[in-house]
C-alpha positions in Angstrom: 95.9 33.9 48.6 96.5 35.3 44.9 98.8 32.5 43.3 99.9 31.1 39.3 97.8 28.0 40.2 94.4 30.0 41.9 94.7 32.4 39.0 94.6 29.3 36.3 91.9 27.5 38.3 89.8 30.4 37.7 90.2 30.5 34.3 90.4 26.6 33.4 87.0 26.5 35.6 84.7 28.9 33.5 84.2 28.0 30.0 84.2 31.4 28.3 88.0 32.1 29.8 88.7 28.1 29.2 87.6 28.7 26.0 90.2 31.9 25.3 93.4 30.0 26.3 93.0 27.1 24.4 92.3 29.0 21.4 95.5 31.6 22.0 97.2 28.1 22.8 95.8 26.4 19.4 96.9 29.1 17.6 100.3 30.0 18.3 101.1 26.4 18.2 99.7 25.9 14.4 101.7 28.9 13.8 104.4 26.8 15.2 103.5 23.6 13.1 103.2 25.6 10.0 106.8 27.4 10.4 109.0 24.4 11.5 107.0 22.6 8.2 108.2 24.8 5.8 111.8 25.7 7.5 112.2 21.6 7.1 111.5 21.9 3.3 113.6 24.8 2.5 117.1 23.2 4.8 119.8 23.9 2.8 121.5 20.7 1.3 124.9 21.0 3.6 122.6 21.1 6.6 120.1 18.0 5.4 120.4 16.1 8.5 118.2 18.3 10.2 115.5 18.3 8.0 113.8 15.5 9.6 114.3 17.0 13.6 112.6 20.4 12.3 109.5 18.2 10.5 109.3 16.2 13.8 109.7 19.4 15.8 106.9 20.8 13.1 104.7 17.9 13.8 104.9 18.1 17.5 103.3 21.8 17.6 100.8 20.9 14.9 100.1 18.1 17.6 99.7 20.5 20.4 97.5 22.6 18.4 95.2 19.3 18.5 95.4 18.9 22.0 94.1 22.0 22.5 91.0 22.3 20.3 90.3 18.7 21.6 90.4 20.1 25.1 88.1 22.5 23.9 86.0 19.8 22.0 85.5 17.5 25.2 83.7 21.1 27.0 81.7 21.5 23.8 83.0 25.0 23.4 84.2 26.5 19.8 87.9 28.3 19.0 87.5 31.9 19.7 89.3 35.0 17.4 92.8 35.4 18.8 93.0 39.4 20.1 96.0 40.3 17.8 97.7 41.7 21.3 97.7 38.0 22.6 99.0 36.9 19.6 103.1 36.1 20.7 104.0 34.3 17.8 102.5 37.5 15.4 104.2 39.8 17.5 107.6 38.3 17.8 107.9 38.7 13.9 107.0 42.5 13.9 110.1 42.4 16.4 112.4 41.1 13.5 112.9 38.1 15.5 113.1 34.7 13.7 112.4 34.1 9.9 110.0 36.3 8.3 107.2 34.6 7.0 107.6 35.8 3.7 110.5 34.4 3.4 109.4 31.2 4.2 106.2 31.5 1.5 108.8 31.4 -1.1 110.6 27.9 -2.1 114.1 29.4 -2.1 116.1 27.6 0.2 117.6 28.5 3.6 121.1 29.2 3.9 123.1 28.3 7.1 122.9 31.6 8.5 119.0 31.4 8.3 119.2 28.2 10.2 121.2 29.6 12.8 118.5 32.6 13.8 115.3 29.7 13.2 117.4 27.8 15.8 118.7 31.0 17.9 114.9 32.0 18.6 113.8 28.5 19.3 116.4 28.3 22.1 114.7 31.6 23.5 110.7 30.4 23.3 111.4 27.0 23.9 112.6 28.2 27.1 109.7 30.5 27.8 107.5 27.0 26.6 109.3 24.6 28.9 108.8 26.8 31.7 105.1 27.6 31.3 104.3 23.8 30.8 106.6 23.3 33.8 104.5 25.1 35.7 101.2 24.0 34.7 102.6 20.4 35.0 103.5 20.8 39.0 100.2 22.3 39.3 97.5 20.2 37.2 99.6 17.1 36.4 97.1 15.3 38.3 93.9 17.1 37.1 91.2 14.6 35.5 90.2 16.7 32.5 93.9 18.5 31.4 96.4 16.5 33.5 97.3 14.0 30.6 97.3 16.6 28.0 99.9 19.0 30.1 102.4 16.1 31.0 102.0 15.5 27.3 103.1 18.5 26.5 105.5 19.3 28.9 107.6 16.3 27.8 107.7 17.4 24.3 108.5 21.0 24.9 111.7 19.8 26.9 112.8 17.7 24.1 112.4 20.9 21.7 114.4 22.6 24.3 117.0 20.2 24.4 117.0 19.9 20.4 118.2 23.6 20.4 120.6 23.4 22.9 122.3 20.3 20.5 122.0 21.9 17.5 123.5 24.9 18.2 126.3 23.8 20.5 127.5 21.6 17.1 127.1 24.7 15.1 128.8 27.1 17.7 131.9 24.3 17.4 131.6 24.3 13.5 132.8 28.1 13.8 129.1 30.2 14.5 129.5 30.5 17.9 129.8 34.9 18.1 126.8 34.9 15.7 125.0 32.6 17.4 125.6 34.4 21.1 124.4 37.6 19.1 121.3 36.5 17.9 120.5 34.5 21.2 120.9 38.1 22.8 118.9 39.9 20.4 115.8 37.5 20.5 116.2 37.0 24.5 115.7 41.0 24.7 112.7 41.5 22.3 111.0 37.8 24.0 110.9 39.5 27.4 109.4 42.2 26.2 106.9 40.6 23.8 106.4 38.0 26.6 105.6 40.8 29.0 103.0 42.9 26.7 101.1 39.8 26.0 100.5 38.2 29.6 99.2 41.8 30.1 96.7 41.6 27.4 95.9 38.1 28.4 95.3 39.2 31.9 93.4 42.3 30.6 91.1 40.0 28.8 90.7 37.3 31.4 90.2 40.1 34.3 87.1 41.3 31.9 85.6 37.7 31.6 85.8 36.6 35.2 84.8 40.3 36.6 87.8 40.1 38.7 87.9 43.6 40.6 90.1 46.3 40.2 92.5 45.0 43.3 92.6 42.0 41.9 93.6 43.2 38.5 96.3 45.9 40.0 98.1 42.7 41.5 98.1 40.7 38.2 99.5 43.2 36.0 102.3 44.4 39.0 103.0 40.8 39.2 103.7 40.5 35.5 105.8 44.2 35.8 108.1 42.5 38.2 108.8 39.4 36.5 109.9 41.9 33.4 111.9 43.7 35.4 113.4 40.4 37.1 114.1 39.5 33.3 115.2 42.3 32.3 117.9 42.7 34.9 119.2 39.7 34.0 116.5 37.0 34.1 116.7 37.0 30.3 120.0 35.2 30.7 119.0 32.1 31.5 117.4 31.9 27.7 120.7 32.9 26.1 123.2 30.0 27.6 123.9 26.3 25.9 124.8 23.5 27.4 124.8 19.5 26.3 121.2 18.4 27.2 120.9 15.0 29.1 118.0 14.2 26.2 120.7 14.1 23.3 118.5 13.0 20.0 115.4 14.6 21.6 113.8 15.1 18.2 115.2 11.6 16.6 112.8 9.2 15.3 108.7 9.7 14.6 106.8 12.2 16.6 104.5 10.8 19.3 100.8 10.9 19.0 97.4 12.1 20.3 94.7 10.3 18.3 92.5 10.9 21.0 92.8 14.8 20.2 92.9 14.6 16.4 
């Protein structure tokens, strides 16, 4: 039977396919690393207490970026040229969603309103993160050779999820709260779509490197169709909605490690 886990088996069992999610994995959470890093330098000064969350969120993707070309490093397999349609992060910002990267070359800092759509469109992947770790977590938790590296994670990507939730609710009660709901909207709507168009070129991609046959291939992508359309019924609201997380500080404190990645 055609399932998330049997499909990920597949692909976490042959090195070539192995070798293409880890590298799409390394790269989008560099991406990540390099983003919160310089949102955390260019806080503006009324907002300074948050500086230190975004560096630690900053160093947490940088970590997971780690993780992965360790993973990668233990198979004795090389990173692989992200296909620019698998990119997410890439494609998100041609959306107009989050802060443009130009903006965040420049050392002019950030304004309030800035912080508020950085934090708006980490609410919405975070959510798409949490999930996808969640799922690999109740799946391969247990597996010898990515089982430590997934609970890893998984953990941290909840307290990034839980980070936003925080940060926004005290900015919705400090008088944002109808910009914030817009921009939550907006991102949640391009995500899904993004979110969509990629798991199709990853699929695409993966189908070609495991010769999976055309049956098998007309499932995947009318699985992925119907979890858009889930989504886009209404699915997408989940990623919108704030509530007090029960990890309040997620991001206090130093980052965890993974010297055994590095």
């Amino acid at each position: 039977m055609l399932s998330a886990k049997t499909l990920f088996q597949e692909i976490l069992d042959n090195d070539e396919s192995f070798r293409l999610f880890c590298s799409i994995a390394a790269s989008g959470e560099a991406q990540g690393g390099w983003e919160n890093g310089r949102i955390a330098a260019l806080v503006p000064e009324s907002e300074r207490p948050l500086a230190p969350k975004v560096a630690r969120h900053g160093a947490d993707e940088d970590k997971h970026g780690r993780i992965f070309r360790g993973l990668l490093k233990k198979r004795g397999l090389r990173p692989v040229e992200v296909p620019l349609e698998t990119d997410y992060t890439l494609l998100l910002e041609r959306c107009g969603i989050g802060l443009e990267h130009n903006r965040l070359r420049h050392d002019e800092p950030l304004d309030v309103a800035d912080i508020i759509v950085y934090l708006a469109h980490s609410r919405v992947t975070e959510q798409r993160a949490a999930e996808q770790m969640a799922l690999l977590r109740r799946y391969f938790a247990d597996h010898p050779d990515i089982g430590r590296a997934v609970r890893l994670i998984s953990d941290d990507e909840e307290n990034h999820l839980a980070y936003c939730h925080e940060e926004l609710l005290r900015l919705a009660h400090a008088g944002h709260g109808r910009a914030i709901q817009r921009i939550l909207h907006e991102s949640a709507r391009a995500e899904i779509r993004v979110h969509r168009d990629v798991s199709l070129a990853v699929m695409r991609h993966m189908g070609r490197i495991l010769s999976w046959p055309r049956s098998r291939m007309m499932v995947v992508t009318a699985g992925i169709h119907a979890a858009y359309g889930y989504e886009r019924l209404g699915g997408w609201r989940r990623m919108v909605s704030l509530r007090m997380p029960e990890r309040t500080g997620a991001l206090d404190g130093a980052p965890t490690t993974a010297p055994e990645y590095a």
